[in-house]
N, C-alpha and C positions, 0 to 999 in steps of 0.2 A: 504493500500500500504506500509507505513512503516511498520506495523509485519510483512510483507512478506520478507523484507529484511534483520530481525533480525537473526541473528544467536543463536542455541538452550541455549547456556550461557544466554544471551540477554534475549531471550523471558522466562527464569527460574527467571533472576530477575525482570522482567515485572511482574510477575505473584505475586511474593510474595511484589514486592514494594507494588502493587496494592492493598494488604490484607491488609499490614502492614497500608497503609495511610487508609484505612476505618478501622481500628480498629479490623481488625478479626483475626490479626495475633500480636502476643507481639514483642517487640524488640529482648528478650532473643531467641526464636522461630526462628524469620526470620535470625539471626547471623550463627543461628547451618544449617539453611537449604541454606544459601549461600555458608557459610565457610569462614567467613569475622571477621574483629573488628567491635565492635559498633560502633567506630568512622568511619569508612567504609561505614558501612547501613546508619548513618544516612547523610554521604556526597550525597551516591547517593540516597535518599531519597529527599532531598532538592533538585538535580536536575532533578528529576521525578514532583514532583509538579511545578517546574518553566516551564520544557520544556515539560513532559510526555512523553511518551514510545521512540521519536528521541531523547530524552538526553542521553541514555541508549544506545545508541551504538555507536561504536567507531570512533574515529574522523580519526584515520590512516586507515579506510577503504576504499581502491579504488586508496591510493596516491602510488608513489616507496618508495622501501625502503633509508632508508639512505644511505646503503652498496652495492646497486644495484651500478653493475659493467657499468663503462660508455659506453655508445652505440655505439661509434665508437671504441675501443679496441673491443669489441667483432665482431662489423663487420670486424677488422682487421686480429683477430685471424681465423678467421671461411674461410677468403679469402686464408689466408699461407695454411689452414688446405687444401683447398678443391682444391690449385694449387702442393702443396706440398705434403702433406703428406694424401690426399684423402684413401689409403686405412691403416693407421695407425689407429691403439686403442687409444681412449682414453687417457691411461696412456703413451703410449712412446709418444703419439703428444705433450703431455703438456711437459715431458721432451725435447724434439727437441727445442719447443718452448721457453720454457726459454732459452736451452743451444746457442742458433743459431739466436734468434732475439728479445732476452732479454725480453722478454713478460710472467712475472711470471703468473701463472694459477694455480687453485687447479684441480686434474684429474677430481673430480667431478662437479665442474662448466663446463669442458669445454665438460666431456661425457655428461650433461642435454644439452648444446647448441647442439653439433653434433647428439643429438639425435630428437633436435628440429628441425635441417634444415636435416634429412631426411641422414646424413651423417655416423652416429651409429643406430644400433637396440637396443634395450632393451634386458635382458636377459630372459625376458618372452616372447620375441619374435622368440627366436632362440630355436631351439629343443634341449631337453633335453636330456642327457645322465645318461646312469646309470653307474657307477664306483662301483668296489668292492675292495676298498681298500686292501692292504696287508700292513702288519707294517715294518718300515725300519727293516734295521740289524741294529746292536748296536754302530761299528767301523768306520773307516774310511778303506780302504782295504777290508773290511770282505768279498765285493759282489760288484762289479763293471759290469754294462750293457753295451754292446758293440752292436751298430751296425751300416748301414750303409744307408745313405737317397739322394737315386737318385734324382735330382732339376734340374730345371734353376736357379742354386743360381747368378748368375753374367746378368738374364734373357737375353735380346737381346744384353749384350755387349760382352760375351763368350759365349765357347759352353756347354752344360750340362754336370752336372758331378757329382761327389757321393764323400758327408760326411761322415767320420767314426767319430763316437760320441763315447765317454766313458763316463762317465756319474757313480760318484759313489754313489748306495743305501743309504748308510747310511744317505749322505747329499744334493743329487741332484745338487752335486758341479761337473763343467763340468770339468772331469782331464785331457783330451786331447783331442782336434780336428784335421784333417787332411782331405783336398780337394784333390782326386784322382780320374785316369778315372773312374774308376770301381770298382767295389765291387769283387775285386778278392783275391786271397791267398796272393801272392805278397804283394799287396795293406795293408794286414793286417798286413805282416811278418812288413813292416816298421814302421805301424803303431804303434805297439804291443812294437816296440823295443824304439820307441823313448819313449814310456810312461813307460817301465821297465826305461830306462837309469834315467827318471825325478823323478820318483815315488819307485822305488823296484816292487819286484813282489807281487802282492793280492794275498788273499786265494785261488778267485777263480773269473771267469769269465760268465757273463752271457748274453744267446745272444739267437736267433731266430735259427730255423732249415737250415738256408742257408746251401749249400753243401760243402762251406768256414770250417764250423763246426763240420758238420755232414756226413757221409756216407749212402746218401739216395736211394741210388739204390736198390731197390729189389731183392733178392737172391743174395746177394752180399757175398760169405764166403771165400773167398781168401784175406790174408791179417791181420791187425791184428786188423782191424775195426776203425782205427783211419785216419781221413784226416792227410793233411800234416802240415794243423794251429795245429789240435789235439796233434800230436809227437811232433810239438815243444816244446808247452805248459807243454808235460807230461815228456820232459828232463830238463824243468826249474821247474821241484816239482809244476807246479801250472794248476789247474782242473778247466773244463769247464763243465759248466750246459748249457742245452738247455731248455728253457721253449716253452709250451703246446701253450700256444697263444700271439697274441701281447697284450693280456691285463696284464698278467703274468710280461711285463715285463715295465711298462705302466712309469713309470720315463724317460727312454729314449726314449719309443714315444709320452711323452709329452714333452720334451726337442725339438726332432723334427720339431712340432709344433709353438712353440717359435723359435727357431733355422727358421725358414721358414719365420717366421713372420720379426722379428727384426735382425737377420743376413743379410738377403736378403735388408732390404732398410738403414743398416750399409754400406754394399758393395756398394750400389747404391748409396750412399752420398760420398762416396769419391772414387768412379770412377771406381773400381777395372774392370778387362776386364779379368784376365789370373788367374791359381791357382798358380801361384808362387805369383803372388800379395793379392790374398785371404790368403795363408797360412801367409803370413806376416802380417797380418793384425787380426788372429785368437788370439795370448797372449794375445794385448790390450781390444780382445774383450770380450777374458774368464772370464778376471779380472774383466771388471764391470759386467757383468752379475753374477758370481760367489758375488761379493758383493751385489747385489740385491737381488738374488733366495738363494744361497747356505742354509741351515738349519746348525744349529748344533749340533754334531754327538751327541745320547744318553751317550754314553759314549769315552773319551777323548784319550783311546788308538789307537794309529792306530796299524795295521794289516800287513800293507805292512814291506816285508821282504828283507832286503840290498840282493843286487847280490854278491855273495863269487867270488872266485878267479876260482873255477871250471866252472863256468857258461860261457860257451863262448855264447855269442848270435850271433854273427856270422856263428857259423855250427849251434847251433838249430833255427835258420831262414833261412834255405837252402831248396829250393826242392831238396826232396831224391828219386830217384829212383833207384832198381837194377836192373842189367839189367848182363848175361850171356858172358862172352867171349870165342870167338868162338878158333878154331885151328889155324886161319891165325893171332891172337891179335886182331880180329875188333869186335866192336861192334856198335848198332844204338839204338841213342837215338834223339826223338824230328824229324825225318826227316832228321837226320846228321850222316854220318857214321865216327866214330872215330877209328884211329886204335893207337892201343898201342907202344909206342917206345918198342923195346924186350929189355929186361933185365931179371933177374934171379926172382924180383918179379912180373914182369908182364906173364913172362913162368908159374907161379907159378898159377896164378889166371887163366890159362886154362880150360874153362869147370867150370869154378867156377861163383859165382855171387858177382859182386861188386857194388858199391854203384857212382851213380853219384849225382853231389851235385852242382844246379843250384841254383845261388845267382840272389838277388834280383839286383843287378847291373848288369847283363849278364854274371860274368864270370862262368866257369865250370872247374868244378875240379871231378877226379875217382878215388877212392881209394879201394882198397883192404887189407883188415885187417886194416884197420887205414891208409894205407902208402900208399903216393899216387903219381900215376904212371903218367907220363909221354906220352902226343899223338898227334895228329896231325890229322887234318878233310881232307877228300879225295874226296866226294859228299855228296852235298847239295841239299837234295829232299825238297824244301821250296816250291813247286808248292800247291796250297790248290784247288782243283778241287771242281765241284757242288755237293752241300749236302754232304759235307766232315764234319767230325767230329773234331771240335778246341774246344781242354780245354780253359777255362775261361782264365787262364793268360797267353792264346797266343793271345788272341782275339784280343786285340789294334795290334799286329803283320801282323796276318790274314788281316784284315780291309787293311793296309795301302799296303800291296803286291796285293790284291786284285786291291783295285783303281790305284798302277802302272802296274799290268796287262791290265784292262780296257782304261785304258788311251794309252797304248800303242798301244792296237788292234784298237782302235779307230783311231789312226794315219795311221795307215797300210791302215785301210778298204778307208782311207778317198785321199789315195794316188791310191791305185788302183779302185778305185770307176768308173765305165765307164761315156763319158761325155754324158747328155744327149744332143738331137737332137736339141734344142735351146741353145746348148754353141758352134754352130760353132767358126771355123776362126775369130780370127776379124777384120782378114783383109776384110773381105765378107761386114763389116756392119760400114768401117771408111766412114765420112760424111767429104766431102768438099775437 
């Protein structure tokens, strides 16, 4: 029953004590096949002949350790974990947990307990993916990933909405965030403008095929093949890549990820409901995470390039469209008919095609050869009838005339509504 208990150290020196005290084995011999001093063999030697083969193993086996963490902290922390922070990793519950209820923890004691009460998986638990790395760019600037991640980031206390992530290669340093309805051109122009104003402009941008990017229409040969993000980009000198797949571009959909993870119960810890409150709340967030993740660039140049005095970013974040004006000075754009005040340069652009230029604040402006004219709206075709086709950044527009349409008709129907046959008189049905 004792050698069964021995462990294979244990039963190795069992074996050669055993020689050594019958004489089959030299002291020189038994030293080299332990790995010990003589002064060693012959300690446990002596307590082989007093006790035999129970001397020979160890007295701390079965007890705690010294360093075993006490049992009530642990059921403490495991209690915050699983009221609190239930669907957190490992690593941010131990920071929570220090920062928020003073209970220091190593990540790795507290993922072996949550992994004990059934709270964490293992990572041999969770299916494996295969990744094919690609190697950074060398700079800071050189190659920045852009894109945009639809969520319940505020879950049940707002309504869903879409992240634009920047996110720069070289260092997986987050350089700009920004909470908007949607993933629209708009959405970008502002986006795009607030990180030139902080940053300068990169060499180049990299992002997914969205139609924000790309001109994905088939047989599309009118035009100059550039969206309206594209011209921008291509009057501030800075070029956009599209990559092949989301793995192509796998920095900013592992940010994502993380972003999903520990953004979403940031927000949820300090109450956030609205994106003007979420955007407030995105510098303090950049800064620690960029102190935790950020890497440091291969090399110490950055890339990005000051805005000169020619860059207006105000006209190259405009929607641009041309549009023809006609013999009476009118033209229609967006469902709006505009007509031109006459003058000598609006007689001028007759039959010509000028340029309207819809800001990301609503205002509009039309210009011809640079100069711009002067007009006034006459009707307003805002009606959006069934299966009507709405560009992307009228959508939020669409949506909310839509629901004042409905809601209107619904008053109407509910006013002319015939009564039925049990809502007579009620004078037919007073009691007493």
């Amino acid at each position: 029953m004792t050698v069964r208990l021995m462990s294979d150290r244990e039963l190795t020196r069992f074996e050669v004590l055993r020689d050594l005290d019958r004489q089959r084995l030299t002291i020189t011999a038994a030293t080299e096949l332990l790995g010990l001093e003589r002064r060693q063999v012959f300690r446990l030697l002596k307590v082989y002949r007093a006790e035999g083969a129970a001397g020979l193993i160890s007295k701390r086996r079965g007890r705690p350790s010294n360093r075993t963490t006490p049992l009530a902290l642990r059921t403490e922390a495991l209690r915050i974990v699983r009221e609190r922070y239930w669907d957190f990793g490992p690593t941010l519950a131990a920071e929570k947990l220090g920062e928020l209820h003073g209970i220091a923890l190593g990540r790795e004691t507290l993922r072996k307990w949550m992994m004990a009460d059934g709270l964490w998986l293992d990572r041999k638990q969770r299916r494996k993916r295969v990744h094919q790395p690609r190697g950074r760019r060398e700079c800071v600037g050189e190659l920045v990933q852009i894109d945009g991640c639809e969520h319940w980031w505020f879950e049940d206390r707002g309504p869903q909405c879409t992240l634009l992530v920047f996110v720069d290669d070289a260092t997986s340093r987050l350089m700009h965030l920004q909470f908007v309805e949607s993933e629209s051109t708009f959405a970008y122009f502002q986006a795009t403008r607030a990180y030139l104003e902080a940053w300068g402009k990169p060499v180049a941008f990299y992002s997914d095929k969205h139609g924000v990017f790309r001109v994905n229409h088939e047989g599309a040969l009118g035009g100059d093949g550039m969206t309206q993000f594209g011209r921008a980009l291509d009057a501030l000198n800075i070029d956009i890549i599209c990559a092949n797949s989301s793995q192509a571009k796998g920095r900013v959909e592992r940010a994502h990820k993380t972003l999903q993870d520990r953004l979403v119960k940031e927000l949820r810890l300090a109450g956030v409901r609205t994106l003007a409150e979420g955007n407030a709340l995105l510098p303090a967030f950049m800064a620690d995470y960029n102190r935790r993740f950020a890497k440091p660039p291969a090399n110490a140049k950055d890339l990005h390039r000051p805005l000169y005095a020619g860059d207006d970013l105000e006209d190259a974040f405009a929607w641009k469209e041309e549009r023809t004006v006609s013999q009476a000075l009118t033209l229609q754009y967006d469902k709006v008919v505009f007509v031109l005040m006459p003058s000598e340069q609006a007689k001028a652009a007759i039959g010509k095609r000028v340029t309207v230029l819809d800001y990301p604040d609503g205002r509009l402006s039309i210009r011809y050869k640079g100069v711009e004219l002067a007009y006034r709206t006459i009707d307003k075709l805002r009606q959006v009838s069934q299966a009507d086709i709405v560009e992307n950044k009228r959508l939020g527009a669409a949506l909310a005339f839509i629901r004042e349409q409905q809601l209107a008709r619904a008053e109407t129907r509910s006013r002319k509504a015939p009564r039925r046959r049990d809502q007579g008189d009620a004078r037919l049905f007073k009691v007493g």
